[in-house]
C-alpha positions in Angstrom: 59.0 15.8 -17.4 56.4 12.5 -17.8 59.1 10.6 -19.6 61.7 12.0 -17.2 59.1 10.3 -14.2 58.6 7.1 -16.2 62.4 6.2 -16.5 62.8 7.1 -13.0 60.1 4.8 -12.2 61.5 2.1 -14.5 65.0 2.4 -12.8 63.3 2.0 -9.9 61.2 -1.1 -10.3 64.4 -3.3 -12.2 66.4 -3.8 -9.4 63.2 -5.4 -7.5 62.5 -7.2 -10.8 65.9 -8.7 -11.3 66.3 -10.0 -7.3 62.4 -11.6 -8.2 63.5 -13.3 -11.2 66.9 -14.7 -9.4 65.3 -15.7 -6.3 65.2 -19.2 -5.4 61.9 -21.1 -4.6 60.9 -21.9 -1.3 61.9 -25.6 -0.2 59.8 -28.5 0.1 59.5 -29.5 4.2 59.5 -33.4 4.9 59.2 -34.7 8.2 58.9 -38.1 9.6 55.9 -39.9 11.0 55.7 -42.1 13.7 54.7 -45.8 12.9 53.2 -48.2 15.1 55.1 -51.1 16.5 54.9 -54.2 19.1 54.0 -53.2 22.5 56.5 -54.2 25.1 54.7 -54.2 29.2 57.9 -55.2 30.9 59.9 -52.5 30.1 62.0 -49.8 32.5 59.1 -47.7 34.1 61.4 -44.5 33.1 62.9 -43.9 30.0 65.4 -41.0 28.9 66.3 -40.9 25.3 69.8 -39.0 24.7 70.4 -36.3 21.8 70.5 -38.5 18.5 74.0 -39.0 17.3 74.1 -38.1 13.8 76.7 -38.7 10.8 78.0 -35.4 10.1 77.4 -35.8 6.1 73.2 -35.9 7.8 73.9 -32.5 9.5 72.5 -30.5 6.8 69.0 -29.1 6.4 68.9 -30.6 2.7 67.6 -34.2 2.6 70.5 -35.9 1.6 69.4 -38.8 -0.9 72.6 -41.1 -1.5 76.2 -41.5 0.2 77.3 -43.8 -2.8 80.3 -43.7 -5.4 82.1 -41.0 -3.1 80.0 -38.7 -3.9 77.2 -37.2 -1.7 73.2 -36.3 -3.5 71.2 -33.6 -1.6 68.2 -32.5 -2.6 68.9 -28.8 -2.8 65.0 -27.3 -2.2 63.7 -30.6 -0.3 65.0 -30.1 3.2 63.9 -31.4 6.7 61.0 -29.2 8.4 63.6 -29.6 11.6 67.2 -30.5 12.4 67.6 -34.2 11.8 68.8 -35.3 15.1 65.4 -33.8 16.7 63.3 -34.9 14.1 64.3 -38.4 14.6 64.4 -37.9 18.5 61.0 -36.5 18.7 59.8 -39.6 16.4 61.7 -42.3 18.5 59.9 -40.6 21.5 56.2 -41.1 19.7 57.4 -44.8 19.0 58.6 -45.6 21.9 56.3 -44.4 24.1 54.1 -46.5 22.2 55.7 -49.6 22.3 56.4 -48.8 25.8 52.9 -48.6 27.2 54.2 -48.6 31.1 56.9 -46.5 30.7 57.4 -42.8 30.7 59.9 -41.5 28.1 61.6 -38.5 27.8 64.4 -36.5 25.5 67.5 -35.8 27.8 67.4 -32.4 26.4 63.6 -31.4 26.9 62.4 -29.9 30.3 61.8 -32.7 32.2 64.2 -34.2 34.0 64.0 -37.4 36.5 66.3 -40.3 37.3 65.7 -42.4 34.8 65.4 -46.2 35.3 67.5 -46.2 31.9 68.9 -44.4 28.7 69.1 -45.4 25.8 71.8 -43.7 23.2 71.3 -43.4 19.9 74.2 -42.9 17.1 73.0 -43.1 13.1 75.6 -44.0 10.7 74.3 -43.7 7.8 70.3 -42.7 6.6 70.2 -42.4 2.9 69.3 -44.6 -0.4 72.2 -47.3 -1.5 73.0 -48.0 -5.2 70.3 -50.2 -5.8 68.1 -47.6 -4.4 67.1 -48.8 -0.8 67.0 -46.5 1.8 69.7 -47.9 4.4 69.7 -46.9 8.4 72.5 -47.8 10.2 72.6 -47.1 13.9 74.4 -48.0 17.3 72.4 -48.3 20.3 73.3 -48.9 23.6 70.9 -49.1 26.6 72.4 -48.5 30.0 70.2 -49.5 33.7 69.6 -52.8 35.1 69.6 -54.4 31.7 72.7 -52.6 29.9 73.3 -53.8 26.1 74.5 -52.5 23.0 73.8 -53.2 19.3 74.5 -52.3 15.5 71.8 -52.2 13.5 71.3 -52.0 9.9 67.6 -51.4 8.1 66.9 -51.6 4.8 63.5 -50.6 3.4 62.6 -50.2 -0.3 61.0 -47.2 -0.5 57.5 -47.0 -2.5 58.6 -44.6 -5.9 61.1 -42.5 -6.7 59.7 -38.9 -4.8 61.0 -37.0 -1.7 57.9 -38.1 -0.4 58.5 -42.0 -1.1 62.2 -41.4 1.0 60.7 -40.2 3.6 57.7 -42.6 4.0 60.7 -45.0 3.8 62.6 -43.4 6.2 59.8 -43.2 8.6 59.3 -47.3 8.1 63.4 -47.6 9.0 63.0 -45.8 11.9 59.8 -47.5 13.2 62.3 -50.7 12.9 65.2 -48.6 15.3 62.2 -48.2 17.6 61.2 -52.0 18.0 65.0 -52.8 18.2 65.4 -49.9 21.3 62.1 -51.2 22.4 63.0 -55.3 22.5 66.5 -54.5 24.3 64.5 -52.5 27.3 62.1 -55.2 27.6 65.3 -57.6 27.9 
């Protein structure tokens, strides 16, 4: 009868102890941090930021490290704590309204919503590390009210080691660079 128990007990328990030992760890969450920047006075007074345009290669959880040789390398456990396009809107936002110290600025898709004095679009092209291992941002910006403009951009910005970490204090810098860009063309 005990023996009868114990190998009920066992059958029990492997199932549990099979799905344990095939179970992936939990990924690694980066984000992005804000970076400080030149402060522009004369800028539009309101400011609405559209949703970020993203690559769709970027439109992944997974931090995707390189776009080179065809072939695209994503970190399989170190994803982004958010979807990209708000992680880098909510970042532009902190920058800008930083550079922007008389201006109010807002995400188009957030709960406020005023007439702005002008938008600014953002598309990125590309956000990953080249073949000689620099992280590259490409971007299109245009800027629409009284001073409308457009602009590519390209960043490149070495990053610090070889880590997840290192990419995304990188990408953080690259960003910080998209914001003084934005912030220079509302100034005029």
């Amino acid at each position: 009868m005990i023996a009868r128990r114990s190998l009920g007990l066992l059958a029990a328990a492997l199932p549990t102890a099979f799905l344990g030992a095939c179970a992936s760890p939990n990924p690694t969450l980066y984000t992005l941090a804000p970076v400080p920047g030149q402060s522009f006075p004369a800028a539009p007074r309101v400011v609405k930021l559209r949703t970020v345009g993203l690559a769709r290669y970027l439109e992944r959880p997974q931090i995707v490290r390189s776009s080179e040789d065809y072939r695209l390398d994503v970190m399989s456990n170190d994803w982004w704590g958010e979807p990209l396009g708000a992680l880098l809107a909510r970042t532009l936002i902190a920058e800008l309204t930083q550079r922007l110290p008389g201006s109010t600025v807002y995400l188009e898709s957030g709960a406020i919503s005023v007439n702005p004095d002008a938008t600014v679009e953002v598309n990125i092209q590309r956000m990953d590390l080249d073949a000689a291992g620099q992280l590259v941002l490409a971007a299109q910006i245009a800027v629409t009210g009284r001073r409308p403009a457009t602009r590519s951009v390209r960043f490149e910005v070495t990053p610090a080691n070889s880590s997840t970490s290192g990419f995304a204090a990188a990408a953080s810098t690259a960003v910080g660079q998209l914001a003084d860009a934005i912030a220079g063309m509302l100034a005029g």
